[in-house]
N, C-alpha and C positions, 0 to 999 in steps of 0.2 A: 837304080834297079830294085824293082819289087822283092825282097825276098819270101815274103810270106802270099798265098793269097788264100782270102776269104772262100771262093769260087772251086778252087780243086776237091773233085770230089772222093777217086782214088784210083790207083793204081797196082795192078799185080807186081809191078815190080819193087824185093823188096827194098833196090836202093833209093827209090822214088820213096818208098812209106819212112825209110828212115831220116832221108833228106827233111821231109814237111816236119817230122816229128823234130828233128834238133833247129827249126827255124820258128818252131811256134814259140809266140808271144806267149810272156807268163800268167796272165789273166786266161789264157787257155788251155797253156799248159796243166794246171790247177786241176781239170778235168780227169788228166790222166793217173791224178794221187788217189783217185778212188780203189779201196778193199772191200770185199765181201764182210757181209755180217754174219755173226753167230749163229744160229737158228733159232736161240734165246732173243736176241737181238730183233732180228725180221723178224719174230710175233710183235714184241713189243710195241716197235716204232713202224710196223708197213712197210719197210722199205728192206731192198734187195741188199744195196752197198752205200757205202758214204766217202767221204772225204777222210783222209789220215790225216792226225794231227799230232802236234808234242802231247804227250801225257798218254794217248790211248795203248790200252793192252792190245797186241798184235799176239794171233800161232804163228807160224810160219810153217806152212806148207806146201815151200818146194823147195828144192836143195837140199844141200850138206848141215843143212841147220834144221831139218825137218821136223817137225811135233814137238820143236822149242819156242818157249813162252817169254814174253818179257815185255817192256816199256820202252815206247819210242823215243829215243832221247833227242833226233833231230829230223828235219824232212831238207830233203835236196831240190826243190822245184826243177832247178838248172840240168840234174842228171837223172830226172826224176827217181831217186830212190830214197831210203826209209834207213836211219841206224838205230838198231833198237841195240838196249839194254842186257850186255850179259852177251850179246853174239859178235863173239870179235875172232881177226886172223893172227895167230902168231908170226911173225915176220921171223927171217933167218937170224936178227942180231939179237930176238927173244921180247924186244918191244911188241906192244899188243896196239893194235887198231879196227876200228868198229869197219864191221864187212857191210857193204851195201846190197840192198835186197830192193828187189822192184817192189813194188807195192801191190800189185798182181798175183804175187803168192805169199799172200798172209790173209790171213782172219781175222779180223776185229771182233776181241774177245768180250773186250771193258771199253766203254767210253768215256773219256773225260769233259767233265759237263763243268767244268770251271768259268766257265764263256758264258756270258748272257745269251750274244748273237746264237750260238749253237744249240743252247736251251730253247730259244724262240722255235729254232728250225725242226728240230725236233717234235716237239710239241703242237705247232703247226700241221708235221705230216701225219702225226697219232689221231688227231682229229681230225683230220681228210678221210684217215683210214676208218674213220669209226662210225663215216655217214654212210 
């Protein structure tokens, strides 16, 4: 049995949108790791949002964690979310654990251009933007 298909295009209903979303393949998945840019950012590079990655400085602006700042220390493709740096839940026995945030509500402050590939893509969309 198919579980994913290429073909669907969507549905009001949201058990249906959340079924397709926990059945996509991870090469699609990938899509959904995108955050908004800075407004420094989008002049810079042309573009609206990007892909989150380890290293990038995130805001986060939604939640219990609102207008805090920090460093992505991991990315979850599987549950799609983001553990940054410094935002963690106190648990009842007092142990600390990194809280998960969609990637939907944070800003990409800082980029980490440690990456060749990512330097390419970059650089690539600044001169698309620049014709």
């Amino acid at each position: 049995m198919k579980r994913w298909s290429k073909s669907w295009k969507a549905s009001k209903k949201p058990r249906k949108q959340r079924k397709y979303i926990s059945n996509l393949p991870l090469h699609i998945r990938k899509t959904l790791m995108s955050a908004t840019l800075s407004k420094e950012l989008r002049k810079k590079y042309g573009m609206r949002n990007l892909y989150v990655r380890t290293g990038d400085k995130v805001k986060i602006l939604r939640g219990q964690f609102k207008k805090k700042t920090g460093k992505i220390t991991s990315v979850n493709l599987t549950r799609v979310k983001l553990y940054i740096e410094g935002i963690e839940q106190v648990k009842k026995d007092g142990s600390k654990a990194f809280y998960p945030i969609h990637p939907s509500n944070v800003m990409v402050t800082e980029l980490d251009l440690d990456d060749r590939k990512r330097k390419k893509v970059l650089e690539r969309t600044r001169k698309e933007g620049d014709k």
